[in-house]
C-alpha positions in Angstrom: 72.3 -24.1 -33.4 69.0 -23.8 -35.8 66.6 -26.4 -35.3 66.6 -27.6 -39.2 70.5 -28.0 -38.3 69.7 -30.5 -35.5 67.3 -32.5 -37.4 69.8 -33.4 -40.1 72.3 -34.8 -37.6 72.5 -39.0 -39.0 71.4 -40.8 -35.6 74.3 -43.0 -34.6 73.9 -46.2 -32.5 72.0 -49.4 -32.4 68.3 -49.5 -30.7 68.7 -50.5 -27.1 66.0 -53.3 -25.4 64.7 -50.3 -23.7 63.8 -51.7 -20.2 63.3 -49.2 -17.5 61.9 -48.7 -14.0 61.1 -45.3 -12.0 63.9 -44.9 -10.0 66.5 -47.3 -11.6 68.9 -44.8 -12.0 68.3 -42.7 -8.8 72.1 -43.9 -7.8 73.8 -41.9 -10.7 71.5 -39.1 -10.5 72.5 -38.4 -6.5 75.9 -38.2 -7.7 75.4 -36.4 -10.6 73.4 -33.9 -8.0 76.6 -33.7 -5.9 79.6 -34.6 -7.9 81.9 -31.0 -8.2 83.5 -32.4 -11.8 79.9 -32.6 -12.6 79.0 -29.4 -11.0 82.3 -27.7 -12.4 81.4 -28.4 -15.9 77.5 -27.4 -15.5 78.6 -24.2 -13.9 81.0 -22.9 -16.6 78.1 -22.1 -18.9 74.8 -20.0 -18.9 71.4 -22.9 -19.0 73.6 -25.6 -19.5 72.3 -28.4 -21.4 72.4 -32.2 -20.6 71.7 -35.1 -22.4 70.3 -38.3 -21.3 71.3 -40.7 -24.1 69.1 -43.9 -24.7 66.6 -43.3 -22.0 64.5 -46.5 -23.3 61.1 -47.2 -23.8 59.7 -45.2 -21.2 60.6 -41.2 -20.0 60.6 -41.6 -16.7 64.2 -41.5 -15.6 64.6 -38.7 -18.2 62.3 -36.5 -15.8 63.9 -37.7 -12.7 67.3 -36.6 -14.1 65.7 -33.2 -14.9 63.9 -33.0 -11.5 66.9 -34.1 -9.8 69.9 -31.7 -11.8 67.2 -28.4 -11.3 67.7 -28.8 -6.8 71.4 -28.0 -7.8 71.2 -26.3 -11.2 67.9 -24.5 -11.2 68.8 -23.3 -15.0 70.1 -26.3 -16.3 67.7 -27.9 -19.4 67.5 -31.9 -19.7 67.7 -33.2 -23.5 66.1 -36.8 -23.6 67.7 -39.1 -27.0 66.5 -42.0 -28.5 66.6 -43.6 -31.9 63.4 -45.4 -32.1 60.5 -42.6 -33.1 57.9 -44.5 -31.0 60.1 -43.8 -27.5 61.2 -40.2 -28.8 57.3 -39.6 -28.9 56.6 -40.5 -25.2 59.0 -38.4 -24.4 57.1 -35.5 -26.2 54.6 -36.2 -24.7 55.9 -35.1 -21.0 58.7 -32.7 -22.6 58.9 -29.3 -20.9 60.5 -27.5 -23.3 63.1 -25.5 -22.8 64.0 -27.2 -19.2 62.7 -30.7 -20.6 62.8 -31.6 -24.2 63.3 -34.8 -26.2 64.9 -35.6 -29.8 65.8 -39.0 -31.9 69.3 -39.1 -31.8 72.5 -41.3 -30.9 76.3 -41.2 -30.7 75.8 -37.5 -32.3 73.8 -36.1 -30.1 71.4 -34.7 -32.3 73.9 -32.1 -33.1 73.6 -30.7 -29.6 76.6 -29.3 -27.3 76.0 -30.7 -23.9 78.1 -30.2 -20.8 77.1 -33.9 -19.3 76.4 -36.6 -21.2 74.4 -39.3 -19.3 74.6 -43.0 -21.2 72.9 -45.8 -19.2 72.8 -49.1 -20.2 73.4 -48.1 -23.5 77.2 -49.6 -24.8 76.4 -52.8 -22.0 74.8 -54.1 -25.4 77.4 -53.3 -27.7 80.6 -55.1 -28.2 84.1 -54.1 -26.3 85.8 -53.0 -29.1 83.3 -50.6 -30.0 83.0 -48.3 -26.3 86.8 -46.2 -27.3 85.2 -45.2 -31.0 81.5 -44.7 -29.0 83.6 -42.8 -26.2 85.0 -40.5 -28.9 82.2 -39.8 -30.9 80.0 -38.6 -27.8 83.3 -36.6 -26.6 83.9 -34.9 -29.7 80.2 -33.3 -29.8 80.8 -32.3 -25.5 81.5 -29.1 -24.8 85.1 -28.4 -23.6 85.6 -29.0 -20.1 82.4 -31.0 -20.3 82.1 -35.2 -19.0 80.8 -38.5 -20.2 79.6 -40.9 -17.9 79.1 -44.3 -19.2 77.6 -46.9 -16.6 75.1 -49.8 -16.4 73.0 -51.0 -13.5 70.7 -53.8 -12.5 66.7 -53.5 -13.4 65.7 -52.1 -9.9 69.2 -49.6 -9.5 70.4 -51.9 -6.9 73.4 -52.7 -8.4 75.4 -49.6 -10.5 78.6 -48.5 -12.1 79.6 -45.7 -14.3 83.0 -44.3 -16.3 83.6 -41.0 -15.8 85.2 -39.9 -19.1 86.5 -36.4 -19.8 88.2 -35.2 -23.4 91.6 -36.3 -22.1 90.2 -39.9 -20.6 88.5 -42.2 -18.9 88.8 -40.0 -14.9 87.2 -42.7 -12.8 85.0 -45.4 -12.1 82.1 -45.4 -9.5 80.4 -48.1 -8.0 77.3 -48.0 -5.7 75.2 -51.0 -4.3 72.5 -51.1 -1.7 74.2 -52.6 0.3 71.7 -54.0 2.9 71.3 -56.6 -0.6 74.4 -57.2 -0.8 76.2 -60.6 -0.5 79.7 -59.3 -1.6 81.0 -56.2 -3.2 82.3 -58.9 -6.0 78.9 -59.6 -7.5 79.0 -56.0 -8.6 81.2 -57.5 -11.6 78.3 -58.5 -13.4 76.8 -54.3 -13.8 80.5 -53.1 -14.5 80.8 -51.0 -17.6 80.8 -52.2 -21.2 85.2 -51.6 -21.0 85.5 -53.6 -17.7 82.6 -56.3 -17.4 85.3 -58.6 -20.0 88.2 -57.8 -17.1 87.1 -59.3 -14.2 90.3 -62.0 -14.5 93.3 -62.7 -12.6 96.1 -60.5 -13.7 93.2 -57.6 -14.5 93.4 -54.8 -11.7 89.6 -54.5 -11.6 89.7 -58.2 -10.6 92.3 -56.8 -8.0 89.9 -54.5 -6.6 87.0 -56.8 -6.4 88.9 -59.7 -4.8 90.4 -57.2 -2.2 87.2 -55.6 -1.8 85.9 -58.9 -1.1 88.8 -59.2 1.6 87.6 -56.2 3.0 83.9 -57.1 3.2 84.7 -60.2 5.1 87.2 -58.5 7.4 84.5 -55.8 8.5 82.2 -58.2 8.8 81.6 -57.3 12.7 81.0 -54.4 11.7 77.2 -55.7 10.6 76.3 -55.3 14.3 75.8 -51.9 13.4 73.8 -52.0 10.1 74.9 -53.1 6.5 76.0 -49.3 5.9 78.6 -49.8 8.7 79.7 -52.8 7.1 80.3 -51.1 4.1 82.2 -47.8 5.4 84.5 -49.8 7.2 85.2 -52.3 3.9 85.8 -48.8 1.9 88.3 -47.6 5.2 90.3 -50.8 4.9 90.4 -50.8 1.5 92.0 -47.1 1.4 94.1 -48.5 4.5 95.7 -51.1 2.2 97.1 -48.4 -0.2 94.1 -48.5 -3.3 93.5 -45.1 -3.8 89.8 -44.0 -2.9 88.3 -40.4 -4.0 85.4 -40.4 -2.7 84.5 -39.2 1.0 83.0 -41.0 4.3 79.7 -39.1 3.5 79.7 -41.1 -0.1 80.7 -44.6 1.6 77.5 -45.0 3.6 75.3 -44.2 0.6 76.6 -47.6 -0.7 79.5 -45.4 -3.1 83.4 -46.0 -3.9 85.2 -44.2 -6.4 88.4 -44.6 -7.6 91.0 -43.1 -10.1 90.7 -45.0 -13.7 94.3 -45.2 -13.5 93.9 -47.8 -10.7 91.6 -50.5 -12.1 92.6 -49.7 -16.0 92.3 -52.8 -18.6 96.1 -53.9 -18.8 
């Protein structure tokens, strides 16, 4: 698409508060590094483009993504958004175009056609109502085949979950902690995505899965004789043991991950 096209794209969104810290989102971007969905939808296309959407008032993460993607995807280009001018301008300022660049844009994506859309901390500061109609709009400008992944995370990355969203649906939901922190898997509730954080209640099946994860955590609590990552691999075992489906792997538990189908912890 021509450049003049691009720049007449209407930004869509609300400014975010913009806080950011080097590394915050280095969680996301070591599954985005190894994820095959992820890999899938980057592969099926010549330089595939990616889009980090509200990166805030400081680049950084932007770059890590790019740094990151290119150990996997040496062809892959990084498109940095933002809707205020001031932030889009400090991202020129370290762009590499073609494999870095940055734009003002929002919900449209700048009239670009990414395979991966990357939106951190962005619809936390919206309202529930408004993540299906945010969802869609970002969807309908993805290429086919392509993902969304929503998440949120706490100011140092410590604490971080993301949507997986595809053009038929939300896929799955992620949650990774570091887990030599971590008091219970519970007090992830407060960094769950902008369609879940409102869910953690009884009769809820995200409140399911955090109250048996919680079970879990204090069953395998022996387990701590052998370091906090052992703690958590067995919680993850235990939890797959008591019939909740879990997608991700062994290798993905003692990084602090779970995964598991949308279907499972859906609002009701």
């Amino acid at each position: 698409m021509a450049r003049a096209q691009l720049k007449r794209a209407e930004p869509l969104g609300s400014p975010t508060r913009g806080t950011t810290n080097p590394n915050r989102l280095r969680r996301v971007d070591r599954w985005l590094v190894t994820d095959l969905g992820v890999r899938r939808a980057l592969r099926a296309e010549a330089s595939p483009l990616v889009v980090d959407l509200g990166y805030g008032a400081s680049p950084v993460t932007t770059v890590e993504l790019a740094t990151r993607l290119r150990t996997a995807v040496p062809d892959v280009r990084v498109l940095g958004l933002e809707l205020d001018p001031e932030r889009v301008a400090a991202g020129e300022a370290v762009a590499a175009p073609p494999a870095l660049e940055f734009r003002r844009g929002g919900f449209e994506l700048a009239g670009s056609k990414p395979a991966v859309v990357r939106a951190f901390n962005v619809l936390r500061q919206y309202d529930e109502s408004d993540v299906e109609p945010s969802w869609r709009a970002m969807l309908e400008r993805i290429a086919p085949g392509g993902l969304l992944v929503d998440g949120t995370c706490d100011e140092i990355g410590r604490l971080c979950t993301w949507a997986t969203v595809s053009h038929r649906g939300p896929v799955s939901l992620t949650l990774s902690c570091r887990v030599a922190s971590l008091d219970r898997p519970s007090t992830v509730a407060e960094r769950l995505p902008k369609a879940l954080i409102h869910r953690n209640f009884p009769g809820e099946r995200i409140h399911d899965l955090l109250s048996r994860l919680d079970q879990c955590w204090a069953t395998a609590a022996p387990f701590s004789a052998f370091g906090p990552r052992a703690r958590w691999t067995e919680t993850v075992r235990l939890l797959a043991a008591s019939g909740w489906p879990v997608l991700s792997r062994p290798a993905r538990w003692r990084l602090g991950e779970l995964t598991v189908p949308w279907t499972s912890i859906a609002p009701r």
